[in-house]
C-alpha positions as a Markdown table, in Angstrom:
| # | Residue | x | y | z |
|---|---|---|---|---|
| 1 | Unk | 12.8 | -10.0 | 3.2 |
| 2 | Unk | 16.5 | -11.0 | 4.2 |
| 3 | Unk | 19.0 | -9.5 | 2.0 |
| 4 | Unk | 22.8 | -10.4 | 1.8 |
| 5 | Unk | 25.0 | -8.3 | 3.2 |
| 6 | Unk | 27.2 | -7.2 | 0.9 |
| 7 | Unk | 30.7 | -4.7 | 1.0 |
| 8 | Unk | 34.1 | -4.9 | 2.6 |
| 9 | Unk | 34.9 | -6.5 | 5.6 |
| 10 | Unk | 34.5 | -3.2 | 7.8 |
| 11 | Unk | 31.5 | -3.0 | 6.5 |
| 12 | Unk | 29.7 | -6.5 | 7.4 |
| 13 | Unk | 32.1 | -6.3 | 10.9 |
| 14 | Unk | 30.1 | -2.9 | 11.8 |
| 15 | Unk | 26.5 | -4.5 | 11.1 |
| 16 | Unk | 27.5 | -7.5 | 12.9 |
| 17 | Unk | 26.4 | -5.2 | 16.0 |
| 18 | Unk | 23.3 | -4.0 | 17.2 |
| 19 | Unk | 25.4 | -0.6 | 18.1 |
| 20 | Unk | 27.2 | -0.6 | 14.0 |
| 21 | Unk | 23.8 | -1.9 | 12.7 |
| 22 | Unk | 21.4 | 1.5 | 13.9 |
| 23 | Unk | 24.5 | 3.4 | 13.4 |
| 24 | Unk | 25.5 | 7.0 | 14.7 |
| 25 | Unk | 22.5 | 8.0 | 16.7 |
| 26 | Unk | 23.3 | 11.9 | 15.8 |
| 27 | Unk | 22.8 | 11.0 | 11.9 |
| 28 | Unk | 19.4 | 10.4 | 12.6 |
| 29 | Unk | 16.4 | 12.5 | 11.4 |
| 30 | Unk | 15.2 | 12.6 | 15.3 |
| 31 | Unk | 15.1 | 15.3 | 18.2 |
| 32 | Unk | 17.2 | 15.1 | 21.3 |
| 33 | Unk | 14.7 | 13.0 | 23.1 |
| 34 | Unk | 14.3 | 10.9 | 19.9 |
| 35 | Unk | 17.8 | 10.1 | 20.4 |
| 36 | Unk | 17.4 | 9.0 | 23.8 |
| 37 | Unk | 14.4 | 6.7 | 23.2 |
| 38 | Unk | 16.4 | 5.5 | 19.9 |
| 39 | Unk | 19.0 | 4.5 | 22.3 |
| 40 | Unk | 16.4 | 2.3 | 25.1 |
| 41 | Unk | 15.0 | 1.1 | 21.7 |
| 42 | Unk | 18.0 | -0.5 | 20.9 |
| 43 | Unk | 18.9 | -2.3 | 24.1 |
| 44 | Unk | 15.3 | -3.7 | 24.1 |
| 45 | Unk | 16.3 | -5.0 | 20.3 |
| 46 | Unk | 19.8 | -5.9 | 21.6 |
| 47 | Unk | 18.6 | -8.2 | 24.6 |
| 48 | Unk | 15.8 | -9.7 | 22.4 |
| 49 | Unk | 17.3 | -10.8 | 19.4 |
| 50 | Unk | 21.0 | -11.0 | 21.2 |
| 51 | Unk | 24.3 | -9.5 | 19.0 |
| 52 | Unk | 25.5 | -12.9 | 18.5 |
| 53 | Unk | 22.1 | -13.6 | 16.4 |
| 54 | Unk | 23.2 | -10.7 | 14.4 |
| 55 | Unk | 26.4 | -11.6 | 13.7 |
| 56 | Unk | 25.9 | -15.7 | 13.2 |
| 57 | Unk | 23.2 | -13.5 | 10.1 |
| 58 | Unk | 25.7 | -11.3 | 8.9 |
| 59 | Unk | 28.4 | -14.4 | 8.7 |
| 60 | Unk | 25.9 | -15.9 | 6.6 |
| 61 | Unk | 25.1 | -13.0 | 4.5 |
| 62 | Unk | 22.1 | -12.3 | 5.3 |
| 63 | Unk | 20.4 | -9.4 | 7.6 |
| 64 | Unk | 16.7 | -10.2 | 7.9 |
| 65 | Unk | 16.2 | -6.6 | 9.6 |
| 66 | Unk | 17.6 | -5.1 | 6.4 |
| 67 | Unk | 14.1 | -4.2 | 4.5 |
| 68 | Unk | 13.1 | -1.2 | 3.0 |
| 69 | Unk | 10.8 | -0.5 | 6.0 |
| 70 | Unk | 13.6 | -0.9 | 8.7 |
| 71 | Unk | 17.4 | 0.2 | 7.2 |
| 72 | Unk | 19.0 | 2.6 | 7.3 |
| 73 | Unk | 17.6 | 4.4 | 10.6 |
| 74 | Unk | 18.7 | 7.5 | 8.5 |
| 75 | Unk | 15.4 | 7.4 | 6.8 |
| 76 | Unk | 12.2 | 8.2 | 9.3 |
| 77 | Unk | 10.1 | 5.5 | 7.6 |
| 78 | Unk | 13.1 | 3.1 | 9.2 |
| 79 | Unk | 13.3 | 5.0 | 12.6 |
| 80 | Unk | 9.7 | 3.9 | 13.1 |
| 81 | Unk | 9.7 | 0.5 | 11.9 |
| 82 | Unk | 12.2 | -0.2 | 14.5 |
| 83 | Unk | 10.9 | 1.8 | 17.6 |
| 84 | Unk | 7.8 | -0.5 | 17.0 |
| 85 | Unk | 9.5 | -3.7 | 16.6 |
| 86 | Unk | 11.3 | -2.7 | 20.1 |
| 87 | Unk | 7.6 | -1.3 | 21.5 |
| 88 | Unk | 6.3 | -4.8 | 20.4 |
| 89 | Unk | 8.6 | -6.5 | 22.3 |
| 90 | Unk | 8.5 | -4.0 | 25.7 |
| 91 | Unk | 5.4 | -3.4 | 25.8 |
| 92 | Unk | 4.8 | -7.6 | 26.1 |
| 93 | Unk | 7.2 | -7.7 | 28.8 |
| 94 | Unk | 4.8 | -7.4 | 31.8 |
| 95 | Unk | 2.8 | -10.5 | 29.9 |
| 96 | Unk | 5.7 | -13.1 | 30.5 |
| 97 | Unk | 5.5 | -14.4 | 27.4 |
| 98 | Unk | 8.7 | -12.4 | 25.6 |
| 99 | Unk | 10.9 | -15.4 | 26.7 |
| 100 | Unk | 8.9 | -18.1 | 25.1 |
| 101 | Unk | 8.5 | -16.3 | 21.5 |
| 102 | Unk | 12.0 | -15.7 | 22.0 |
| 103 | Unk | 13.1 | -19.1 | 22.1 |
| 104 | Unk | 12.1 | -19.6 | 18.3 |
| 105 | Unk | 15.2 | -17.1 | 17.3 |
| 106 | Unk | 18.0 | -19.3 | 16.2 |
| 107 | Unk | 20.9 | -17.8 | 13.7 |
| 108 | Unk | 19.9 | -18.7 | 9.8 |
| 109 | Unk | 20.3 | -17.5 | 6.4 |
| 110 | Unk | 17.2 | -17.6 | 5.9 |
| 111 | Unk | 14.6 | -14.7 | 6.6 |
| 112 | Unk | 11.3 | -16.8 | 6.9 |
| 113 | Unk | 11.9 | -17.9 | 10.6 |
| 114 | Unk | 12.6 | -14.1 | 11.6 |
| 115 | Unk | 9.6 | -13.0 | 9.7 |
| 116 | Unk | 7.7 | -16.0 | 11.6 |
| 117 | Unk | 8.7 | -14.6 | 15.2 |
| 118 | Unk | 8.1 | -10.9 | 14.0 |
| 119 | Unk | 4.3 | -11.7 | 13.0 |
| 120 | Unk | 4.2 | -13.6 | 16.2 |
| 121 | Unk | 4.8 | -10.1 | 18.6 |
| 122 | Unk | 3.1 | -8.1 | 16.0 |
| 123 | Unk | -0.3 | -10.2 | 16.9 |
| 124 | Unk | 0.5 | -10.7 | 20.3 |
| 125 | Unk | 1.1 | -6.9 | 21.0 |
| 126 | Unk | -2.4 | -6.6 | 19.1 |
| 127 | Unk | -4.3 | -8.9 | 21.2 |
| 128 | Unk | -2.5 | -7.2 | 24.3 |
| 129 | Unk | -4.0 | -4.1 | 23.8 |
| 130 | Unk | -7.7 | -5.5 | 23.4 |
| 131 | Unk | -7.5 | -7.4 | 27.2 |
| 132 | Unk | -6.4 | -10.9 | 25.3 |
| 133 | Unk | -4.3 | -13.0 | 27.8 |
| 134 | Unk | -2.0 | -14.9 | 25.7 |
| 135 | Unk | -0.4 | -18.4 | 25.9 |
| 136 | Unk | 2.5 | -19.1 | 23.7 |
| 137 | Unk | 2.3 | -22.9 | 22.0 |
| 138 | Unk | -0.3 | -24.2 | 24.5 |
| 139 | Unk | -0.8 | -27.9 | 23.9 |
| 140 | Unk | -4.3 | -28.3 | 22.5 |
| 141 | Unk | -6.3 | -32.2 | 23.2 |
| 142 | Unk | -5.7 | -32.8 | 19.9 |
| 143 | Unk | -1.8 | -32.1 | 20.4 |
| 144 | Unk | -1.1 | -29.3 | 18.5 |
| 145 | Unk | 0.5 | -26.1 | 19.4 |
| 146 | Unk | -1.2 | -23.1 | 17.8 |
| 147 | Unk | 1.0 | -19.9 | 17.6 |
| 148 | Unk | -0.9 | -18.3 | 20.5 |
| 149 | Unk | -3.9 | -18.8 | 22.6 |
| 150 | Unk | -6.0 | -16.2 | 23.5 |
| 151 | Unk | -8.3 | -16.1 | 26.4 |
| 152 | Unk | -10.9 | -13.7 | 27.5 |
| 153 | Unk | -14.2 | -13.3 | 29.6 |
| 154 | Unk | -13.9 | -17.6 | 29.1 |
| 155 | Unk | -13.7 | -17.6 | 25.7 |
| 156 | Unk | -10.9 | -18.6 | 24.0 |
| 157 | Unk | -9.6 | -18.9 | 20.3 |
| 158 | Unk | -6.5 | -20.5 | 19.0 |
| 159 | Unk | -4.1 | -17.9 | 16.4 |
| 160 | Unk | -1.8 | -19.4 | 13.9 |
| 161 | Unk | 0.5 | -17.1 | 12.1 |
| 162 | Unk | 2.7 | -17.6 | 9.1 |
| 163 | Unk | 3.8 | -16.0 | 6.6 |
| 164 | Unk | 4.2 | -17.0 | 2.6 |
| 165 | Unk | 7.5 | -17.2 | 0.7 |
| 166 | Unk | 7.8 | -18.2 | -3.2 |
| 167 | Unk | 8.4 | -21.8 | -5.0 |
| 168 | Unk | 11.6 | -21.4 | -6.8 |
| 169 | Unk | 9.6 | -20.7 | -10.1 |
| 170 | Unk | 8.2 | -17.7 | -8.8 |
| 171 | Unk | 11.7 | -16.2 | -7.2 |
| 172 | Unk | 13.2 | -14.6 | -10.2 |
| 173 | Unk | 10.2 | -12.6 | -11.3 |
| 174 | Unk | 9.8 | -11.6 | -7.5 |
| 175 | Unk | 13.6 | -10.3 | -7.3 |
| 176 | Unk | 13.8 | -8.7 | -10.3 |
| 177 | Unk | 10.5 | -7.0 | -9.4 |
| 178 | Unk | 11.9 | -5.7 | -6.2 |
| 179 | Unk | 14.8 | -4.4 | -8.1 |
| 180 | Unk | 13.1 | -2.7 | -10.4 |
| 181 | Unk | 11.0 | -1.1 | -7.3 |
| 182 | Unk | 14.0 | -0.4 | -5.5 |
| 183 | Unk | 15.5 | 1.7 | -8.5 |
| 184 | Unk | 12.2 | 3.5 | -8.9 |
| 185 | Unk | 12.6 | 4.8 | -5.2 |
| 186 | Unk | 16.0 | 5.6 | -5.6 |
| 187 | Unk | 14.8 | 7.6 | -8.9 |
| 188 | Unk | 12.0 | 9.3 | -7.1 |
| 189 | Unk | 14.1 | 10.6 | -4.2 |
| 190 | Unk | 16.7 | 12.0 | -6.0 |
| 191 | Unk | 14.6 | 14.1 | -8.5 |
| 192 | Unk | 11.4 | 14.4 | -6.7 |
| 193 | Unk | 9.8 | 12.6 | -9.4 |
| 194 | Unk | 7.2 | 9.6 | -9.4 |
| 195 | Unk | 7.7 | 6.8 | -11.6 |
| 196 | Unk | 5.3 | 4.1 | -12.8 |
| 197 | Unk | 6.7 | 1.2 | -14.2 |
| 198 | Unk | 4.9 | -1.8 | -16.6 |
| 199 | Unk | 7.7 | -4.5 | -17.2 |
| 200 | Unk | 6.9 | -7.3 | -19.6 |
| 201 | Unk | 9.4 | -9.1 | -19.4 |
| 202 | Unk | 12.9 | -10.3 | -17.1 |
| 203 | Unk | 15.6 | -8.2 | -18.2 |
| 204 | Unk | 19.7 | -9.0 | -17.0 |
| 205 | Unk | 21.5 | -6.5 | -14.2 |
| 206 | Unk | 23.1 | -4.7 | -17.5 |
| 207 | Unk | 20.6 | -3.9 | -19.0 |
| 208 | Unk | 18.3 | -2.7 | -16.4 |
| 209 | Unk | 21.5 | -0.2 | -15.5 |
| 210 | Unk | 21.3 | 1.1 | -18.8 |
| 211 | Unk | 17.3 | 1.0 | -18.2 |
| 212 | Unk | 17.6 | 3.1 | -15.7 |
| 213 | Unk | 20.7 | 5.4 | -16.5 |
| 214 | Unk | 17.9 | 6.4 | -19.4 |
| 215 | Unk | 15.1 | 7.1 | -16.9 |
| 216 | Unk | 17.6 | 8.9 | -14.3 |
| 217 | Unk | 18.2 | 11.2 | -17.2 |
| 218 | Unk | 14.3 | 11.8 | -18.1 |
| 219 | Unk | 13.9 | 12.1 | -14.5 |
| 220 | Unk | 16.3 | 15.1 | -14.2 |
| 221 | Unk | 14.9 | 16.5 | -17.1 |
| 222 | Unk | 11.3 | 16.1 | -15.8 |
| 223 | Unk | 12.2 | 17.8 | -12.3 |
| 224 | Unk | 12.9 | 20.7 | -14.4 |
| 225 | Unk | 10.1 | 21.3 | -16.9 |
| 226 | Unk | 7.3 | 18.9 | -15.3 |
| 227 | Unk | 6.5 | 17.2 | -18.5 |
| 228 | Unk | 5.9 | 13.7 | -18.4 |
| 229 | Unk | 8.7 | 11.5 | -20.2 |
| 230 | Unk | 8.3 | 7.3 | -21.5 |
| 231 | Unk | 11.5 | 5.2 | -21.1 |
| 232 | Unk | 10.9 | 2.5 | -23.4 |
| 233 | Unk | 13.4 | -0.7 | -23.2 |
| 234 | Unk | 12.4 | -3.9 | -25.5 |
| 235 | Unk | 8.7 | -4.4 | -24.2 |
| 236 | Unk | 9.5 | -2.8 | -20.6 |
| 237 | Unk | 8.1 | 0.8 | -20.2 |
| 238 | Unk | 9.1 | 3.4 | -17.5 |
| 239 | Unk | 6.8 | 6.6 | -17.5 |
| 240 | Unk | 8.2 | 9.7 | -15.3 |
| 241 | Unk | 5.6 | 12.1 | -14.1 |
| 242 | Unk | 5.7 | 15.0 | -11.7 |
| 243 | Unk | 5.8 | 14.1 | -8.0 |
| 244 | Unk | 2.3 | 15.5 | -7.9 |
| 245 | Unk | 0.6 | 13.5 | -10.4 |
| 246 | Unk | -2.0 | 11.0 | -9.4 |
| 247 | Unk | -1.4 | 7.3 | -10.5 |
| 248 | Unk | -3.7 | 3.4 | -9.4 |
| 249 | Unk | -0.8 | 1.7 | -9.8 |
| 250 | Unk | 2.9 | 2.3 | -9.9 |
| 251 | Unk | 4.3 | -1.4 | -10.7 |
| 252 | Unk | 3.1 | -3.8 | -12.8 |
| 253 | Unk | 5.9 | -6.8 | -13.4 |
| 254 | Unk | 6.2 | -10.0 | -15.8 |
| 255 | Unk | 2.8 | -12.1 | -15.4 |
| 256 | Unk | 3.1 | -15.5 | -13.5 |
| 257 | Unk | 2.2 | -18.1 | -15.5 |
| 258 | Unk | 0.8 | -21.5 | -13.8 |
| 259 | Unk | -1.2 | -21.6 | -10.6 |
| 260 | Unk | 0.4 | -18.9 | -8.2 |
| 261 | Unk | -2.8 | -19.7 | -5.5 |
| 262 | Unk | -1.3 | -23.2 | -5.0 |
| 263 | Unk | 1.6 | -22.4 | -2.6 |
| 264 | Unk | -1.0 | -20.3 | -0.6 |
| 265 | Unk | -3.4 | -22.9 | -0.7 |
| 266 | Unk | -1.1 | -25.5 | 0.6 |
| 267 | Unk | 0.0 | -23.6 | 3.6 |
| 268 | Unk | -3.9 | -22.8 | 4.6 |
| 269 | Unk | -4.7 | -26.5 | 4.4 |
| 270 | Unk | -1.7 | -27.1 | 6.3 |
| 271 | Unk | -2.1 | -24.5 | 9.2 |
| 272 | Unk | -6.0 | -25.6 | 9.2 |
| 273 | Unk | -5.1 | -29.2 | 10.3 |
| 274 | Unk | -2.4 | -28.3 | 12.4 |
| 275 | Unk | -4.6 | -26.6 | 14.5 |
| 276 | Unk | -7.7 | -29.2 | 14.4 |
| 277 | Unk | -9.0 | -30.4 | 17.5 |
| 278 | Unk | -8.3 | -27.5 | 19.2 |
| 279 | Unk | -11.0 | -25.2 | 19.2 |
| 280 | Unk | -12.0 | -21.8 | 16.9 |
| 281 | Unk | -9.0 | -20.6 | 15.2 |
| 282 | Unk | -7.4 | -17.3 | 13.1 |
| 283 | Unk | -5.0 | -17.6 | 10.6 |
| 284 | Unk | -2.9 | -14.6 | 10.2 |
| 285 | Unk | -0.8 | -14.6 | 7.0 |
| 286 | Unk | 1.9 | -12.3 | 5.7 |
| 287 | Unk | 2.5 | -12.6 | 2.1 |
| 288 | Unk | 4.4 | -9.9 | -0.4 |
| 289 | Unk | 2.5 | -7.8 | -3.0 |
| 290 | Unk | 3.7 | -9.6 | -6.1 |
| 291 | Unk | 0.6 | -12.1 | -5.4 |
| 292 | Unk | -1.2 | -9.8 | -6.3 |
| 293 | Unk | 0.7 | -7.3 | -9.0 |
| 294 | Unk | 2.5 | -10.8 | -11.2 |
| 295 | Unk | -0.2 | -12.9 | -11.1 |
| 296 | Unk | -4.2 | -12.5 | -12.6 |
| 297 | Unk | -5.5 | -10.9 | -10.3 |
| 298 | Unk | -3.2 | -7.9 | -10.8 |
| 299 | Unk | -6.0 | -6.2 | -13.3 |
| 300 | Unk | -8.9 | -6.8 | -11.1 |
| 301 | Unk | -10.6 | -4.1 | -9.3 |
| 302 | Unk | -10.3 | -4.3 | -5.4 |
| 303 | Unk | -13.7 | -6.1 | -4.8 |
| 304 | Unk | -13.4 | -8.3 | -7.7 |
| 305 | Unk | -10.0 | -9.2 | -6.3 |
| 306 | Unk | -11.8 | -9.6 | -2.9 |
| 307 | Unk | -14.3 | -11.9 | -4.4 |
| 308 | Unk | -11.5 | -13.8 | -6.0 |
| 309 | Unk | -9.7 | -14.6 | -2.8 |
| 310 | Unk | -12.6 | -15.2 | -0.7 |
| 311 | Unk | -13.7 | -17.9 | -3.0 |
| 312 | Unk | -9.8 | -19.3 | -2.9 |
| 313 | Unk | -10.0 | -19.6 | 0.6 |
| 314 | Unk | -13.6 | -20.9 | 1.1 |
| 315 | Unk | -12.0 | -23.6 | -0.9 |
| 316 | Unk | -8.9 | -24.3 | 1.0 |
| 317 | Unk | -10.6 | -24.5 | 3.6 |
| 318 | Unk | -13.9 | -26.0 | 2.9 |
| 319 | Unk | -12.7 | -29.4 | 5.3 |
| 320 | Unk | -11.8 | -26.6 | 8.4 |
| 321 | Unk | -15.0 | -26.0 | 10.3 |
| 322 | Unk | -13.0 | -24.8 | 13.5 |
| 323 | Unk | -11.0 | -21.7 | 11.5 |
| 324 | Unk | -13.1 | -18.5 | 11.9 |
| 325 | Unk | -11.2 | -16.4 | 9.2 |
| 326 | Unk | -8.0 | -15.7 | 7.9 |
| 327 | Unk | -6.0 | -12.2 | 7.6 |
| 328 | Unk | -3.8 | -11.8 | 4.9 |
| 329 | Unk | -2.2 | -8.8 | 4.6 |
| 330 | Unk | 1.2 | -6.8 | 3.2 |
| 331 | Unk | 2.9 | -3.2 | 3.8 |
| 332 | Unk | 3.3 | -0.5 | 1.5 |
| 333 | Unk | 5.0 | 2.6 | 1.3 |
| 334 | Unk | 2.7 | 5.4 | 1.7 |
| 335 | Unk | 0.7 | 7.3 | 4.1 |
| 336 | Unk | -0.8 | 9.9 | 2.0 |
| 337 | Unk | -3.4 | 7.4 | 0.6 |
| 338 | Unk | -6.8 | 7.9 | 2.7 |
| 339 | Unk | -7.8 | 4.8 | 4.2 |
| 340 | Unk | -10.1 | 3.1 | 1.5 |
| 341 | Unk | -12.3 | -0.4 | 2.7 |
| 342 | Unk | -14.4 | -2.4 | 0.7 |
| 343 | Unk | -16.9 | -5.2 | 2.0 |
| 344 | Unk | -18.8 | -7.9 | 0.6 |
| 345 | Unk | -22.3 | -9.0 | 1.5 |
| 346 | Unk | -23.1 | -12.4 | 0.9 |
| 347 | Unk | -26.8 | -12.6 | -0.3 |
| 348 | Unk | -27.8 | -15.4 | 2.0 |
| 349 | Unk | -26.2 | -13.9 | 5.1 |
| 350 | Unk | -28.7 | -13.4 | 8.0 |
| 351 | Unk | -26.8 | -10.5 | 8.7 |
| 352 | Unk | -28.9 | -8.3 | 6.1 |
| 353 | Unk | -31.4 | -7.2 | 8.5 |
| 354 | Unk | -29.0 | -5.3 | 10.4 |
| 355 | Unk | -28.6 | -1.9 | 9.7 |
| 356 | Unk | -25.7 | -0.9 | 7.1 |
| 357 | Unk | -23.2 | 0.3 | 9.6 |
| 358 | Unk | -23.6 | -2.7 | 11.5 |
| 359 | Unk | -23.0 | -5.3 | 8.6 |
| 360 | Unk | -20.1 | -3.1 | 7.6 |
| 361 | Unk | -19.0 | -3.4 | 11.3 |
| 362 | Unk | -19.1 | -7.1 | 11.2 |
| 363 | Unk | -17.4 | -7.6 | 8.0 |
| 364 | Unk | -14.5 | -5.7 | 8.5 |
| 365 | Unk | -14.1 | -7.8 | 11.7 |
| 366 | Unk | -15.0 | -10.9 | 10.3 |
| 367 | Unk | -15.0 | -10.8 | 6.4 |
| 368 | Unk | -15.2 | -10.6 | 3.6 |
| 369 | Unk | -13.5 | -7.3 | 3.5 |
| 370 | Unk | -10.2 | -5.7 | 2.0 |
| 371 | Unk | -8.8 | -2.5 | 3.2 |
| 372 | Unk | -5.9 | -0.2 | 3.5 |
| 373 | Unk | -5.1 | 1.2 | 6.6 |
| 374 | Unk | -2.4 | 4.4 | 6.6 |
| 375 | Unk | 0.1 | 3.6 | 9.5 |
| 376 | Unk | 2.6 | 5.8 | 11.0 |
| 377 | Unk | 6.1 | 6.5 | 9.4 |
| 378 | Unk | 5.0 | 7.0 | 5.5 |
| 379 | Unk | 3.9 | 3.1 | 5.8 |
| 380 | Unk | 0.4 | 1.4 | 4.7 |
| 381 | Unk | -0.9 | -2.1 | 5.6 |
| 382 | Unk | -3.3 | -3.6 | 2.6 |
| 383 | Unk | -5.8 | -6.6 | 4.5 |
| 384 | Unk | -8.0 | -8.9 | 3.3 |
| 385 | Unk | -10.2 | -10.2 | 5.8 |
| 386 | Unk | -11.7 | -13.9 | 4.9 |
| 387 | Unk | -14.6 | -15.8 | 6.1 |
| 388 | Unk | -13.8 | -19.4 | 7.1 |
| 389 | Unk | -16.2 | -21.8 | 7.8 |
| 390 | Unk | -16.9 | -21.3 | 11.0 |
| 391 | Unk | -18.6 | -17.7 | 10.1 |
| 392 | Unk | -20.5 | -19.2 | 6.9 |
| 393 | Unk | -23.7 | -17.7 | 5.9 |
| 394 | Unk | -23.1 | -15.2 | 8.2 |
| 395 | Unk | -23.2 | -17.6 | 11.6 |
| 396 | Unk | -20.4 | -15.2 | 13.6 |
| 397 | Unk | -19.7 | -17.9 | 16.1 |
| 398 | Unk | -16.2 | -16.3 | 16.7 |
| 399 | Unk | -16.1 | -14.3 | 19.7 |
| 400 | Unk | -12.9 | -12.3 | 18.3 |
| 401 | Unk | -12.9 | -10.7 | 14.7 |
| 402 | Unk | -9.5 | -10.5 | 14.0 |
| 403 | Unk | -10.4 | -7.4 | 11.3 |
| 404 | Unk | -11.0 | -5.0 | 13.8 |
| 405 | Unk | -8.0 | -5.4 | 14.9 |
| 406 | Unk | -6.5 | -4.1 | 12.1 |
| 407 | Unk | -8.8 | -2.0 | 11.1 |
| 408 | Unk | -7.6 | 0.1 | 13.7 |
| 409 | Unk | -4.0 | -0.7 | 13.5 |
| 410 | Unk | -2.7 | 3.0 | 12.5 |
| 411 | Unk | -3.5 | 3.8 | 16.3 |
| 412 | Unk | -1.6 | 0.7 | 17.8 |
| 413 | Unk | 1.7 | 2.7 | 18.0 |
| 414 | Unk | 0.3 | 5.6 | 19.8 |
| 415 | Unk | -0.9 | 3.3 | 22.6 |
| 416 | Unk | 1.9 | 1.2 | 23.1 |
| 417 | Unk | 4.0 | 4.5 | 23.3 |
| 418 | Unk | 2.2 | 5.8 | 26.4 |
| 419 | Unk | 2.2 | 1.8 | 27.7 |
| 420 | Unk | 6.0 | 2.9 | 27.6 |
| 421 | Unk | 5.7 | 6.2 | 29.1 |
| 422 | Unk | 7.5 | 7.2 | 25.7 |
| 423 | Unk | 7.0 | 10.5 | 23.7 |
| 424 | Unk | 5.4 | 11.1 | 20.8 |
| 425 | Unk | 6.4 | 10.1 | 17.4 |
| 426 | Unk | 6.1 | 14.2 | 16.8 |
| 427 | Unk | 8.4 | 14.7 | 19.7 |
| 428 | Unk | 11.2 | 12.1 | 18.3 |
| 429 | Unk | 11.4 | 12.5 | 14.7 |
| 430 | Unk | 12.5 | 15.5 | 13.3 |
């Protein structure tokens, strides 16, 4: 998510660099070496995205790289994210195709076309690593221009990749949800506490200072006798519980009310006849948590929530025989949580002779499956893998299954780190 860059005008002229923008390499939680591969990091950013793409964002108030997962670099979790958005990008280099996904960057105040390209090198350096050779918006007979085109052994599949922002209605709830995370955080860290939050209702910037003035104070007060504390405000509630304490779920926001499937539904449909006429095809969407913590599936276990979405998507796409699956997926902070993966079996599936491992095997590649993989630098992916038509009752005419992929994605750093003859991620960070 793009957030506006706010402060004095030092302060927006020194992020308008990619040099001001990582900021002192010796305030950095990494080694001496970490230092030095921080450094080749950032010329590989710097000649990608170019400092006069930075600074045409910051002029418009907006940095897209300014996430929780990626700033400041004087957090580890951030150190990572960008030594693998600079791996992505490197370790592509030998394919050719860096130039032509970089040809989509163009200065915006808007964060979706940044997230767009970002997806794009986070699939391609995927695909990369399992002996895919990749094309970058190869015309198709039909005349479309899938994302990538993967080729291998004479197979080939079409990938489309997108990601999902909000309709206007659902913005407010989805910002003051973030807030209301990002003051958790900021909570947590400074008293070593954990916080779980159930808000009920939109609440204005006042009063969610005073909200939280009230649970910085139970907080402090909880750090020192470990007894667990409610912060009532109007109908919102903020519980504060020693760091140890085991919780499901942390957030749960304001409800959406209407049809929060539809925009998600619209852009399947739309990616699935884009890429018609061109042969089997992925779909590879990024979408934010609040799909699933605002809306009703928020209260569903994870395989009823798996069920639900499966049965979405066989719907959206019930007129796209040529798309083999979709992966939607979102980060998380985290990696403490042991991977968990659920799988669904679909009673008429010909796949139930195989043996157990196998049909796990083949749904975690081709769906239906949800999972959470741990990935390095405290982070967490949660995936859904979905069935498309063109794997109904079980027919896996796909030769890729996009699910392995990131089933295995916590090792995906690792590799592209020796690809680089770079260190490890124990040998930078401190």
């Amino acid at each position: 998510m793009g957030v506006p860059a706010s402060g004095d005008d030092a302060e927006i002229g020194r992020l308008s660099t990619w040099s001001g923008f990582v900021g002192p390499l010796d305030e950095m939680p990494v080694s001496d070496v970490g230092r030095r591969i921080v450094g080749e990091a950032v010329d590989i950013v710097r000649e990608f995205f170019t400092d006069h793409w930075l600074a045409a964002s910051v002029a418009a108030r907006s940095v897209p790289m300014m996430s929780l997962f990626e700033w400041p670099l004087t957090v580890p979790r951030c150190v990572v994210g960008f030594l693998e958005l600079a791996a992505r990008i490197a370790v592509l280099e030998p394919t050719g195709i860096v130039p032509l996904i970089g040809r989509q960057l163009r200065p915006t105040d808007r964060s979706g076309e940044f997230e767009h390209l970002r997806l794009v090198l986070e699939v391609a350096g995927l695909a990369h690593r399992a002996g895919w050779s990749i094309e970058v918006e190869r015309a198709t007979p039909s005349g479309s221009r899938p994302d990538l085109t993967l080729t291998r052994g004479g197979e080939t599949v079409q990938l489309e990749v997108t990601n999902q922002g909000h309709s206007r209605r659902v913005r407010a709830v989805v910002e003051f949800s973030h807030d209301v995370r990002v003051r958790c955080w900021a909570v947590e860290a400074a008293h070593n506490v954990r916080c779980v939050v159930t808000s009920e209702e939109l609440v204005t910037t006042d009063d969610l200072d005073e909200w939280f003035h009230l649970a910085d104070e139970a907080a402090a007060a909880t750090a020192s006798d470990g007894q667990r504390r409610v912060v009532e405000f109007g109908p919102n509630q903020l519980t504060v519980m020693p760091a140890a304490s085991e919780v499901q779920e942390l957030y749960r926001g304001p409800v959406i009310g209407g049809d929060a499937w539809a925009p998600v539904d619209a852009r399947l449909r739309q990616k699935a006849k884009q890429t018609a006429g061109g042969g089997l095809t992925w779909i590879r969407l990024d979408i934010t948590p609040d799909l699933f913590m605002l809306t009703s599936l928020a209260p569903m276990g994870p395989p009823e929530r798996l069920a639900a979405i499966q049965q979405n998507v066989t719907a959206s796409l019930q007129d796209a025989p040529h798309v083999a699956g979709v992966v939607m997926s979102y980060m998380a902070i985290g990696d403490k949580t042991p991977p968990l993966t659920y799988v669904a079996k679909g009673p008429a599936s010909p796949t139930l002779w195989l043996p157990d491992s196998t049909q796990r095997e083949l749904a975690i590649a081709h769906g239906p499956a949800a999972m959470l993989r741990t990935l390095p630098g405290d982070r967490a992916r949660i995936s859904f893998i979905l069935s498309g038509a063109a794997t109904e009752l079980g027919a896996r005419r796909s030769p890729l299954g996009l699910g392995a992929w990131y089933d295995d994605e916590g090792n995906w750093l690792a590799w592209a780190f020796e690809e680089l003859l770079w260190p490890s991620l124990d040998a930078i960070l401190l």
